[in-house]
Every structure is written in C-alpha cells, then in structure tokens.
C-alpha positions as CSV (number, residue, x, y, z in Angstrom):
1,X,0.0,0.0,0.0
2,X,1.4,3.2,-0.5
3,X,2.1,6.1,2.2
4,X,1.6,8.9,0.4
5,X,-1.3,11.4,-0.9
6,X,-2.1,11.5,-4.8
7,X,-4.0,14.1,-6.7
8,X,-5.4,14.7,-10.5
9,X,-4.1,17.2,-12.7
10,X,-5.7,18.7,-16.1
11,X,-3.6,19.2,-18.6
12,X,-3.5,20.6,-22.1
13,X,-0.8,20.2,-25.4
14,X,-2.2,21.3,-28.0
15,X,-5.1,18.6,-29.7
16,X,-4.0,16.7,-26.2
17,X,-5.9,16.8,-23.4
18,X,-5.9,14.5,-20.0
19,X,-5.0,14.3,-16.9
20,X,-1.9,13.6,-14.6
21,X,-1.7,11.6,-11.1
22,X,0.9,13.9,-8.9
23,X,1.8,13.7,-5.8
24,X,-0.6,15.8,-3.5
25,X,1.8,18.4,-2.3
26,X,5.4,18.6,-1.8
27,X,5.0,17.5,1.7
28,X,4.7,13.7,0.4
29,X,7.6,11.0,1.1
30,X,7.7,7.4,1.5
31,X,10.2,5.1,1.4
32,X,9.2,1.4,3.5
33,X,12.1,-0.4,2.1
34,X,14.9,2.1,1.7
35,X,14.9,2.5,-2.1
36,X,15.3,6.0,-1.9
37,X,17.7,6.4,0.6
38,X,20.2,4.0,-1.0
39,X,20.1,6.3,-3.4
40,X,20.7,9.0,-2.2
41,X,17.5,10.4,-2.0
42,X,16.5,12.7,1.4
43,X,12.8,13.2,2.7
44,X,13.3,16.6,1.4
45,X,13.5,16.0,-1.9
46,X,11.9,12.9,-2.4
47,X,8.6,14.2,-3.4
48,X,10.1,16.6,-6.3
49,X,9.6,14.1,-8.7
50,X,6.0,14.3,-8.3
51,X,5.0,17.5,-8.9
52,X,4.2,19.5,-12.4
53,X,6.4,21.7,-12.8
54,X,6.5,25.1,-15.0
55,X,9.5,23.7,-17.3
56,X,7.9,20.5,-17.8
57,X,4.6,22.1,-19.4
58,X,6.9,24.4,-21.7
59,X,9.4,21.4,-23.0
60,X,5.8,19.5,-23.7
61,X,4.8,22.3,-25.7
62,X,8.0,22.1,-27.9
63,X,7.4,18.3,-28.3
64,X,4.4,19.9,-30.4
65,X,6.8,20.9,-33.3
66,X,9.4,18.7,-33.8
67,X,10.5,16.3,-36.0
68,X,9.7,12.2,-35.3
69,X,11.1,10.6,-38.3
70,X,13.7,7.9,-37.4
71,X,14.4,10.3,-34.1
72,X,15.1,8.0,-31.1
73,X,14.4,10.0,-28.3
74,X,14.7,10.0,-24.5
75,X,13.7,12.5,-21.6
76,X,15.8,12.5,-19.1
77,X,15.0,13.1,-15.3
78,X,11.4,12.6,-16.7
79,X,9.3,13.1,-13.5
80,X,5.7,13.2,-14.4
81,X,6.7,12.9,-17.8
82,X,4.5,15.2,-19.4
83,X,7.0,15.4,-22.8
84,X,7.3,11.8,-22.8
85,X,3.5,11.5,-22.7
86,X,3.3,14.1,-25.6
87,X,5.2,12.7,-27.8
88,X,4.0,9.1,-27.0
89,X,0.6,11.1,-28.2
90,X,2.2,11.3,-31.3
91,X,3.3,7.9,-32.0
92,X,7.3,9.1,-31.3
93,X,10.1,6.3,-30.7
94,X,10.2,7.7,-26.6
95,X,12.0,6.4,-23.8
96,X,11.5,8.1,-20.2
97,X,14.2,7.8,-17.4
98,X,14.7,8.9,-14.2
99,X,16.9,8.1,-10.9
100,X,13.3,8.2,-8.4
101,X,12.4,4.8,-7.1
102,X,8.7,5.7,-7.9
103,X,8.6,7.5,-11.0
104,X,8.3,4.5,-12.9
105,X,4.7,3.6,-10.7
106,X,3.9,7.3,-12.1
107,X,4.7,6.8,-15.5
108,X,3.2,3.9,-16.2
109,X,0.0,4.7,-14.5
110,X,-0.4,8.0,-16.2
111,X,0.3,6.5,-19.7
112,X,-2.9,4.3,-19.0
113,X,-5.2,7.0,-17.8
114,X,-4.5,8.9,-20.7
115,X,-5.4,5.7,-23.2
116,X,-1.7,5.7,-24.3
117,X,0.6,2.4,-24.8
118,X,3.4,1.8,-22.1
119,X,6.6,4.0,-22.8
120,X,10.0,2.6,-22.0
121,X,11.2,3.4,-19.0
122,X,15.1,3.5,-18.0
123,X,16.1,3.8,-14.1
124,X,19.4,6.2,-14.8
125,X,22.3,7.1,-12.4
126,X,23.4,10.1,-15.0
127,X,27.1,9.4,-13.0
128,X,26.9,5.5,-14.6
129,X,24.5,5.2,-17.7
130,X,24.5,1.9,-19.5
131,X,26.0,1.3,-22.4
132,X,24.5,0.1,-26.1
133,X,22.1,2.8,-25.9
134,X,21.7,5.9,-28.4
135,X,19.1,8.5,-29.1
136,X,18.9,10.8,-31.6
137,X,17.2,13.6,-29.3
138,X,17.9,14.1,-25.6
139,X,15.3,16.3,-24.1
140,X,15.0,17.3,-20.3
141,X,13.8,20.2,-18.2
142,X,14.4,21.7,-15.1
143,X,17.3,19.4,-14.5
144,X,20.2,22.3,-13.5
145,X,18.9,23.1,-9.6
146,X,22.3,21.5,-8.0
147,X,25.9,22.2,-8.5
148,X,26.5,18.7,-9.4
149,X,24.0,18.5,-12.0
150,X,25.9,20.1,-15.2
151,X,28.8,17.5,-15.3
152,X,26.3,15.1,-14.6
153,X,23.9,15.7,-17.1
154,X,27.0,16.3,-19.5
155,X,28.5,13.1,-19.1
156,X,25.0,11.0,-19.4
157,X,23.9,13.1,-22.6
158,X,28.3,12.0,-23.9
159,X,27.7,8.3,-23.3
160,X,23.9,8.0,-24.5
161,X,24.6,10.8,-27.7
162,X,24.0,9.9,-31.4
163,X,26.5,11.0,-33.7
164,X,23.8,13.4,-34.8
165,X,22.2,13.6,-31.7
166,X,20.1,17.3,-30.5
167,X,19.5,17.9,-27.0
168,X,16.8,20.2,-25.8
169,X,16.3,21.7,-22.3
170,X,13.5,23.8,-20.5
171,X,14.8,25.8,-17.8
172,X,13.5,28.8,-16.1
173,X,16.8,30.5,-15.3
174,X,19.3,28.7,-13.0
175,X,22.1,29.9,-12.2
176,X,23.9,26.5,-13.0
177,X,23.0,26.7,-17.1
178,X,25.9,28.5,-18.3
179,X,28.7,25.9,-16.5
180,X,26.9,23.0,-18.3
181,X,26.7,25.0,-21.6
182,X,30.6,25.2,-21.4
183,X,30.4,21.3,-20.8
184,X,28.6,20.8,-23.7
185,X,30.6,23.2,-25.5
186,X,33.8,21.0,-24.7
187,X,31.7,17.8,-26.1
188,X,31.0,19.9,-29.4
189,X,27.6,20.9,-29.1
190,X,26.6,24.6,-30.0
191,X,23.5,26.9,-28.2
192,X,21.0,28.4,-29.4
193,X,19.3,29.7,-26.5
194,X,15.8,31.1,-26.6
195,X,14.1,33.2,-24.1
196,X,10.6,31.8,-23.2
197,X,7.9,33.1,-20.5
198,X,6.9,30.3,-17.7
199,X,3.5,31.5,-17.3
200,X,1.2,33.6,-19.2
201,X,1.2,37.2,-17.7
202,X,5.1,37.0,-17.1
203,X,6.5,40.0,-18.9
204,X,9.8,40.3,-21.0
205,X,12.5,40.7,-20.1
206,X,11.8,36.7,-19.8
207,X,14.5,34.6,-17.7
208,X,13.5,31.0,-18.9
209,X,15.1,29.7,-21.4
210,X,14.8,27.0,-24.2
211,X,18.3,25.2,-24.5
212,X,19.3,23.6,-27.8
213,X,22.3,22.0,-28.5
214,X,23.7,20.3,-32.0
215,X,27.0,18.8,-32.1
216,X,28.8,20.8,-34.8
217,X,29.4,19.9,-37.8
C-alpha cells in the first residue's frame, strides 16, 4: 500500500488533453524499504519528482513541433513525464528515465489514464549510464537546480549521444546553465538559446530559457 497522498491534474498540449496523477503536495515521502535512501534520495527531496512543474509544461509544448522521423528519443529526469506523454501522443520512438524509485509507478500509470501504450522506462544514475544505448534527441527540463547536475547531465547526454544527436532543455533561469553550456561546448555541441515566459502574464524581459544543443558539424 502506498504512504503517500495522490492528486489529478488537467492538462492541455495542444489537440491533447488528459490528466496527470501527482503527488498531493510537496509535503509527500515514503520510502518502506529504503529505495530511496540507497540512493541517495532525502525526505526533502523525495517528493520533487511528483510534482508538475513550469518547465515541464513548456518542454511538452515544444514536443508539439518537432521532427519524429527515425528520431530515437529519450527524456531525461522525466518526472511526471509530461513530454514523454506528448510525444508518446504522437506515436514518437520515446523512452523516459529517471533516478526516483517511484517514477516508474507514475509513469506507467499515467500513460494508462490517458489511453496511451506503455513508454519505455530507464532507471538512470546520469554518473553511470548503461551502455548500447543511443538517441537521436535528448530532451530534459528543469534538470540544472544543483551544483553537481551540469557535469552530470553532460557526461550522461556523452555516453547516450547519437552522432547526430540534438539535446533540448527547459529551464526557467538557473544559475547553474551556463557551467553545463561550457560542458557541452567541450563535447561539441553549440547553443542556441531562446528566451521563453513560464507562465502567461510574465512580462519580457523573460529569464526561462529554451536550451538547444547540436554537435557541430
């Protein structure tokens, strides 16, 4: 049985509408058999994972526009998954990952309640990812909130890279996004960073900020 409080969610991407299970407030955490805490996951942050947040939203938006053919793509630090549901909308080649012990339980269940087919999921230590994978497009959001994160997230997206792989990130402005844009610079990927509002009535100049990186050519 689980020990913590769920709640439904509306959402709305485009010609897609459903709804989300999230966790019922940030106050949520349960962990009976120590999954988290092997991993290094506190009572603070356990229930992060679980909530929709602001970046989330605008990286599913993006999934709107972009290209599917013969793209392998994988979110990273996935959450709720809201992208990964998107695009799993629209019949994309999606696999979700994330390091939570429960996100899988979310994913799963919220693919369902919206009438979509299971997505893949990956349980991935960004420090260690598995080898004989690689995606064509990387996509994450709000994945920069620690100082460990951009060599983190740099070193997963190395190992699990195409050759021709794109990576695109939502994130609404922390202060960590330039250090891991010099990561990526190092790995051969070039920025083109666009200025986005997180929520409607927020006025420019705007401090979120879509992140796409190509590998040069």
């Amino acid at each position: 049985m689980q020990g913590y409080k769920t709640r439904k969610l509306e959402f709305e991407i485009g010609a897609f509408k459903g709804q989300l299970r999230a966790l019922q407030d940030k106050m949520q955490f349960s962990d009976p058999e120590g999954c988290a805490a092997r991993a290094g996951i506190c009572s603070a942050s356990w229930s992060l994972f679980g909530q929709l947040w602001p970046a989330s939203k605008i990286l599913a938006r993006a999934m709107k526009k972009i290209e599917l053919r013969g793209q392998r793509i994988l979110e990273l630090g996935c959450g709720l998954a809201l992208p990964s549901l998107a695009l799993q909308y629209r019949g994309a080649n999606i696999t979700a990952s994330d390091y939570h012990p429960v996100s899988r339980d979310f994913l799963h269940h919220n693919t369902r309640m919206n009438n979509l087919s299971d997505i893949p999921f990956m349980r991935l230590d960004w420090s260690s990812p598995p080898g004989g994978y690689q995606f064509d497009l990387i996509i994450a959001s709000d994945v920069l909130y620690e100082p460990a994160h951009p060599k983190l997230l740099a070193h997963a997206i190395q190992q699990l890279a195409s050759a021709s792989c794109k990576v695109l990130l939502s994130c609404p402005g922390r202060g960590y996004k330039n250090r891991f844009s010099r990561k990526m610079a190092r790995l051969g990927f070039e920025l083109e960073e666009t200025p986005v509002p997180f929520t409607t009535d927020e006025p420019p100049p705007h401090k979120g900020r879509l992140l796409a990186y190509e590998l040069s050519r």
